[in-house]
GUKEGU-569953 format. One record per residue (C-alpha): residue in one letter; x, y, z. Coordinates in steps of 0.1 Angstrom, whole numbers, plus 5000, padded with zeros to 4 digits. Layout:
aXYZ/...
# end
This chain:
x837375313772/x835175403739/x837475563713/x836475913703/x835776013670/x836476343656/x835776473623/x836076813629/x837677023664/x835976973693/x832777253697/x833577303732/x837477323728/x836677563697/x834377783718/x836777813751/x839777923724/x837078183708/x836078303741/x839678403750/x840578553720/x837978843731/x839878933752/x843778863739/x843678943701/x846178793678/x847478523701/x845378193691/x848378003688/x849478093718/x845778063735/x845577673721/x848577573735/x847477683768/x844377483766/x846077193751/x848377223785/x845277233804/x843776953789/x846876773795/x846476823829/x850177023829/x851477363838/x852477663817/x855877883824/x855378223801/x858878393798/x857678783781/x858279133786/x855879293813/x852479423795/x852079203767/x848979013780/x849978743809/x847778843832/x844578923807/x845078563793/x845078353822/x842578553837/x840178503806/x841178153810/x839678093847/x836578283836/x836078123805/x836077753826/x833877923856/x836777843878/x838378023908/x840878223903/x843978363921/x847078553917/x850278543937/x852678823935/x855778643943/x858278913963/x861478813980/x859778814013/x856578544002/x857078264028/x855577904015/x852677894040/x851578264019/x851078043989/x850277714010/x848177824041/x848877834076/x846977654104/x846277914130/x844877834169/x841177924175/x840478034211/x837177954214/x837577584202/x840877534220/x841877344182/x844277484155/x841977574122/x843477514086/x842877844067/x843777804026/x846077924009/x845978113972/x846577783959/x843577663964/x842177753929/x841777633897/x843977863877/x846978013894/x848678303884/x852178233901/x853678593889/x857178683887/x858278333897/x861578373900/x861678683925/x861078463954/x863178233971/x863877863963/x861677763995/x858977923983/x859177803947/x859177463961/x856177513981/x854377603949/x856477333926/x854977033951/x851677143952/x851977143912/x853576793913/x851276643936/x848076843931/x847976853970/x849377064003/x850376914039/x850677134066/x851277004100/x851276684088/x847776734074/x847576664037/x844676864015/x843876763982/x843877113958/x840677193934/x840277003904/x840977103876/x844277283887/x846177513864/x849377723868/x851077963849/x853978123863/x855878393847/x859078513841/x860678843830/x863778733806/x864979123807/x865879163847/x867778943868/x868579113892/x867579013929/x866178713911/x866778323921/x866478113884/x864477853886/x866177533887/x866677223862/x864676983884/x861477253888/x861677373851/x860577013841/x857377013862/x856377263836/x854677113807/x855177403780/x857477723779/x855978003761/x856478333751/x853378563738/x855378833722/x854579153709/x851379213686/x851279363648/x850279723640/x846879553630/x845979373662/x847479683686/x844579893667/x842379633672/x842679573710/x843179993715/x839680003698/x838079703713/x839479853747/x838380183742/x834980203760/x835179903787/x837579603794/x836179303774/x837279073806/x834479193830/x831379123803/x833078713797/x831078453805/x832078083811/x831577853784/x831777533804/x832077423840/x834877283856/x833576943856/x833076973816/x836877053816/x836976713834/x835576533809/x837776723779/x840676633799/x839976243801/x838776233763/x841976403758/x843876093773/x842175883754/x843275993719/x845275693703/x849375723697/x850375453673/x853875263685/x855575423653/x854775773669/x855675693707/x858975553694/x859775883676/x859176073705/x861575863725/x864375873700/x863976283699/x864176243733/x867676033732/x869176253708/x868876463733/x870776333753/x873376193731/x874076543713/x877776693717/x876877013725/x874276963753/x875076913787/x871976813801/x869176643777/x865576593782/x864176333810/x861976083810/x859976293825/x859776483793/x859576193770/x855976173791/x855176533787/x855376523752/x853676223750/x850776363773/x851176733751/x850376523714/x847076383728/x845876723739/x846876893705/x845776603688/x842176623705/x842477003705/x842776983664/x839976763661/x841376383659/x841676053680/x845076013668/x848376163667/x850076263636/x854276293635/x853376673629/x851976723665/x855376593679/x857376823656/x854977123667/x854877083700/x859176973706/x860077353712/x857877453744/x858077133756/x861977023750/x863577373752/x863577453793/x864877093798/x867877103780/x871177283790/x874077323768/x878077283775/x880077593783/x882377543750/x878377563734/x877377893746/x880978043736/x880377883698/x877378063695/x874877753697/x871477773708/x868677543719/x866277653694/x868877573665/x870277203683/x866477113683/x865477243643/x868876993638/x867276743656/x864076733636/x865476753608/x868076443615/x865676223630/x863676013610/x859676073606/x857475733610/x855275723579/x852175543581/
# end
């Protein structure tokens, strides 16, 4: 595969990130680690207080790519075959007909993940995993490129069912958008004074240009020195005495996947120790679970990880 070389960020990545951020002001960090998940071909979990722009951004997201869209609500009572499809009997052709799903989109809101039951999350969680649905004993392939963010509300619990260890790692990042600054509430109260910016976006490129992003993205270098400091972040881990549960091989691969994306996103072929350091927090964090005798000593993921970094030693080239 020709190597790609990049002097400066990508045009194409650069204008996607610009067109979202008329829509969700203040948030570009936020915004480009979305696409960088997208362009890693992996899924976003966003864990915020209702109203702070979930919705808006994933929404400017599908229109920005001139993809399909769809949003599922997830209630208590959502069965799978709501989120999968059902195959229903037509009289006249005497044959049972497949009718699709919400998940057949590109972009997926999943909303409020964690209100519906563990049946239902795994409906959604294997369609995520294995970009396709069987039903009946049918398989369908899903659209490509397929994107979900799910959400979470970290405030009520109640009548909820957390998701578990084994589905949190099928999510490539865990972010949190968080509240804006005096400064960019004016802004978005003025620029949403007249009309809502999100019916007058465009696309900026098709879903078969996101195609290519996505493949060049794969194709940006990771020297040995860099994949072998990823795996011993990875092991510490695992070998730390407060944490219970340590990050899988499965997230040794979603960093590894994330760096490339960021990487390309930033405008080289290569990965610098920086990206790994950058991106360890939303992708390490929802795989990790601490010991009991943690919790009570006031530890917290976010702290066990900074003490990672900082004890693990950076490959200089």
């Amino acid at each position: 595969m020709n190597q790609i070389k990049l002097e400066q960020p990508h045009p194409a990545v650069e204008k996607l990130i610009g067109n979202i951020e008329k829509v969700l002001i203040g948030k570009r960090s936020i915004i480009e680690l979305c696409v960088t998940a997208i362009l890693a071909n992996g899924h976003v979990l966003l864990e915020d207080v209702p109203g702070v722009g979930k919705t808006m951004l994933v929404r400017a997201l599908a229109r920005s790519i001139g993809g399909d869209f769809k949003r599922i609500q997830f209630t208590p009572d959502l069965l799978p075959t709501d989120v999968t499809g059902v195959a229903i009997f037509n009289q006249k052709s005497m044959e049972f007909e497949f009718r699709p799903g919400p998940i057949f989109a590109n972009v997926i809101l999943a909303d409020e993940i964690n209100r519906t039951s563990p049946k239902t999350q795994s409906a959604l969680l294997e369609a995520m995993e294995e970009r396709s649905v069987t039903v009946d004993g049918v398989t369908y392939r899903l659209a490509e490129p397929f994107f979900v963010m799910a959400t979470q509300n970290p405030l009520e619990y109640e009548g909820t069912f957390p998701l578990p260890e084994a589905q949190l790692d099928r999510f490539l990042l865990q972010l949190r958008l968080g509240y804006p600054t005096v400064d960019e509430e004016m802004r978005m109260l003025n620029r949403f004074a007249e009309t809502n910016p999100l019916e007058h976006l465009e696309p900026v490129m098709t879903a078969d240009d996101l195609a290519v992003l996505q493949r060049q993205a794969a194709a940006v270098k990771v020297s040995e020195a860099v994949k072998e400091y990823i795996v011993r972040l990875c092991h510490r881990t695992r070998d730390h005495h407060q944490v219970y549960l340590g990050v899988s091989p499965r997230g040794a691969l979603a960093l590894f996947r994330a760096v490339q994306a960021l990487a390309f996103v930033r405008g080289r072929d290569y990965v610098i120790p920086d990206d790994v350091k950058e991106l360890v927090p939303v992708t390490f964090a929802h795989r990790i679970i601490l010991k009991p005798e943690a919790r009570l000593e006031g530890a917290t993921i976010d702290r066990i990880l900074s003490a990672i970094l900082s004890e693990t030693r950076v490959p200089v080239s």
